[in-house]
Kinemage of the C-alpha trace (Angstrom):
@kinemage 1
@onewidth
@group {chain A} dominant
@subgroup {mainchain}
@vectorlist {calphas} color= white
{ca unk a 1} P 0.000 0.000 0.000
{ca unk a 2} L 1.333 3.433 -1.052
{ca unk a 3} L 1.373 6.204 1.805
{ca unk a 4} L -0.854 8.811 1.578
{ca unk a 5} L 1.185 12.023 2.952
{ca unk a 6} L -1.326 14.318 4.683
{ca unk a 7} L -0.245 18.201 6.071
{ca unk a 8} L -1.009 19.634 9.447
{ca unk a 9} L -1.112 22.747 11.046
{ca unk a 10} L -0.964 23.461 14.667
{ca unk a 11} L -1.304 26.737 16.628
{ca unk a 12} L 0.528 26.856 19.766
{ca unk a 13} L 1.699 29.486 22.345
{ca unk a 14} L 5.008 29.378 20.931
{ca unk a 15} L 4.014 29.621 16.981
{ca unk a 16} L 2.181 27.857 14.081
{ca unk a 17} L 3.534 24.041 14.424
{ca unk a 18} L 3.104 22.453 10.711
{ca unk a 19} L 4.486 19.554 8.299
{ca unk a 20} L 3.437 16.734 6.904
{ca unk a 21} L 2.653 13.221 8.726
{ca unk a 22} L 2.611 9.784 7.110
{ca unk a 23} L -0.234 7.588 9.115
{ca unk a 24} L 1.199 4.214 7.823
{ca unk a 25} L 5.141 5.087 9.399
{ca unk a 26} L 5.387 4.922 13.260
{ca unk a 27} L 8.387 6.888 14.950
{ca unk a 28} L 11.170 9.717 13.378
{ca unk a 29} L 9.365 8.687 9.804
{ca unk a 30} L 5.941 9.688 11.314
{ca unk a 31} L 6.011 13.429 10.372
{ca unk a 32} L 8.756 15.240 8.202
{ca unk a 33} L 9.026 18.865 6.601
{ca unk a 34} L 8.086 20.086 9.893
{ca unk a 35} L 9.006 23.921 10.822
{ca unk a 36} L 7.529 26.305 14.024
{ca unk a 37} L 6.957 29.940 12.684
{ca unk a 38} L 7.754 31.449 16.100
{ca unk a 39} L 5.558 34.256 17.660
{ca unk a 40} L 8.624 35.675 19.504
{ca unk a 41} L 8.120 39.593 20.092
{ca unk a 42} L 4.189 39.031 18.938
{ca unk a 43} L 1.133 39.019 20.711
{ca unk a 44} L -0.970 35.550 20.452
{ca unk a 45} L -2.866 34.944 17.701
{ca unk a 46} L -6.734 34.550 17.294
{ca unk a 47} L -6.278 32.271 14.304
{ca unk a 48} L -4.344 31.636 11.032
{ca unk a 49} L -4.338 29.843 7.361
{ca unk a 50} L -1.880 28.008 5.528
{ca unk a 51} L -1.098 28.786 2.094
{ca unk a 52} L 1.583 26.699 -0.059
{ca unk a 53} L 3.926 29.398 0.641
{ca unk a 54} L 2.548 31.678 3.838
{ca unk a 55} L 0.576 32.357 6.554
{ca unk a 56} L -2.098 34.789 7.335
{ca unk a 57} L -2.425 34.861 11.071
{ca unk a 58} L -5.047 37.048 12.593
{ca unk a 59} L -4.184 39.338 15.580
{ca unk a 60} L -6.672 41.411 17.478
{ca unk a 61} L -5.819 44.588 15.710
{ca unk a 62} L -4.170 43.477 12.570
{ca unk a 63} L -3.172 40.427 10.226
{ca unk a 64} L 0.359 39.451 8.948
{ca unk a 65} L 1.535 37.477 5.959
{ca unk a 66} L 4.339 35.461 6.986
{ca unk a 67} L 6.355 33.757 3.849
{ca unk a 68} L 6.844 29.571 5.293
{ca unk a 69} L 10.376 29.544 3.046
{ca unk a 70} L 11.904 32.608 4.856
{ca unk a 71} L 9.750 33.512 8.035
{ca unk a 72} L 9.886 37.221 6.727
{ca unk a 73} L 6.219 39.539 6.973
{ca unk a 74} L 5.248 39.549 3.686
{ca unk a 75} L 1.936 41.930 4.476
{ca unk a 76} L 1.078 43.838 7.705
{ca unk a 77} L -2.495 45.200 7.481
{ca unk a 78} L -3.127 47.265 10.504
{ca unk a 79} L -6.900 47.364 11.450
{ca unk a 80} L -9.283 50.465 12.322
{ca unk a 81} L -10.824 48.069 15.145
{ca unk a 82} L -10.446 45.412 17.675
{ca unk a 83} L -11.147 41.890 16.268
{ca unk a 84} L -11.581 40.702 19.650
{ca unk a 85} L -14.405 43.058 20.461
């Protein structure tokens, strides 16, 4: 039987937690590709989505691009309101 490689994405304290896991492999060949995008310096999150290439994360007054090959901000959109209120 052929593995089917499936991607997650995980939103921690620490960052957005994502690769790619194999079901059918137990142990170090469980997941690879993995990579944190830290939230050092930021604020938590509300929420984010994973592009092939970046990640809009959601802040309660504005939303980020962040590219996955480089970890740079891509976009900063600073919001007239609070999302949170």
């Amino acid at each position: 039987m052929e593995a089917e490689i499936q991607i997650f994405e995980m939103l921690s304290t620490k960052g957005i937690f994502n690769g790619k896991i194999n079901p059918f492999e137990d142990g170090e060949k469980f997941t690879k590709n993995c990579q944190l995008i830290s939230f050092q310096n930021r604020e938590t999150p509300l929420g984010f989505i994973l592009t092939e290439f970046h990640a809009v994360i959601a802040f309660a007054n504005h939303v980020e691009g962040i590219c996955l090959l480089n970890e740079q901000v891509t976009m900063a959109k600073f919001l007239n309101h609070n999302l949170t209120n």
